[in-house]
N, C-alpha and C positions, 0 to 999 in steps of 0.2 A: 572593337576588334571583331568586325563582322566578314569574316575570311570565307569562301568557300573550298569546299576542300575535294576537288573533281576526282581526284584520285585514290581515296580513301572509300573502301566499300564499307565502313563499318562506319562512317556520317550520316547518323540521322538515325539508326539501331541504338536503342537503348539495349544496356545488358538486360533489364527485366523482358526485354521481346526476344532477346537470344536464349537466355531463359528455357522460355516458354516453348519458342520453338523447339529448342533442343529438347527440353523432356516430353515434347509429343514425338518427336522424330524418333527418341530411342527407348524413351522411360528410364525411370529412374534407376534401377539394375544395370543397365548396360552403360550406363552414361558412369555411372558407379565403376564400371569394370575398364571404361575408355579413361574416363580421368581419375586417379585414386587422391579421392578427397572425401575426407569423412562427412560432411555435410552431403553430399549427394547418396551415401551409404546407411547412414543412421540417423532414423526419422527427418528423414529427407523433403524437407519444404522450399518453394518458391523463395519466400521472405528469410530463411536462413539460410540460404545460400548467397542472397543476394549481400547480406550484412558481410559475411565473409568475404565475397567474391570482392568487396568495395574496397577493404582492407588491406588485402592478400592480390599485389601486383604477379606475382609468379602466377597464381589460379586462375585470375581475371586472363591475362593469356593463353591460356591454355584452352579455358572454354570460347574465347573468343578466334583462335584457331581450330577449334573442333567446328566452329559455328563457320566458320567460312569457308571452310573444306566440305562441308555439309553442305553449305546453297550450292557453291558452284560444283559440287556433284548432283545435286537437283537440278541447277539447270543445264550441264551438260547430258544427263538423262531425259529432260523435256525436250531438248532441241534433239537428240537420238530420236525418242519418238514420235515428232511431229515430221522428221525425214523419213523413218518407216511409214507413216502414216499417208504420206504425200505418194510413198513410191509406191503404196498399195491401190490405192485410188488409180495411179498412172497405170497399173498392172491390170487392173480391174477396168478399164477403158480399151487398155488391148485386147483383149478379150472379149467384150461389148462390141468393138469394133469390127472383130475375126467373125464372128456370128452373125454379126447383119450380111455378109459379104455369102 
């Protein structure tokens, strides 16, 4: 049963890499304050959250919706700023340009 699954952003994310992500992204406090789960609250570990997360179908949603709301507002924020980036260079060339003249 070797399905690929094109549509599914979460194919090939392990929870322990959403994880990870997520408590660099926000740290443990706010991650604590977005999802209320006591495992992220008190003495908050990788490995204990992940035992629960495995268990616990409601949570495992939850952070797995936090997690995908989270990329794709990273990369709607990286694609923001490589269009500012492009349109500064174009701006910066008008001006290069206006001065040689």
């Amino acid at each position: 049963m070797n399905q690929s699954q094109p549509n599914n952003p979460l194919h090939g994310v392990t929870l322990k890499a959403m994880m990870e992500y997520l408590v660099n992204e926000y740290g443990w406090d706010e991650l604590a304050d977005r999802i209320q789960i006591n495992c992220f609250a008190f003495e908050p570990s990788i490995n204990s959250s992940l035992k629960f997360l495995r268990k616990t179908d409601w949570a495992r949603a939850k952070v797995e919706r936090l997690y995908l709301n989270s990329i794709s507002f990273d990369q709607r924020h990286g694609a923001k700023q490589e269009a500012e980036e492009e349109r500064k260079i174009d701006l910066a060339s008008v001006w290069d340009q206006a001065r040689k003249k």
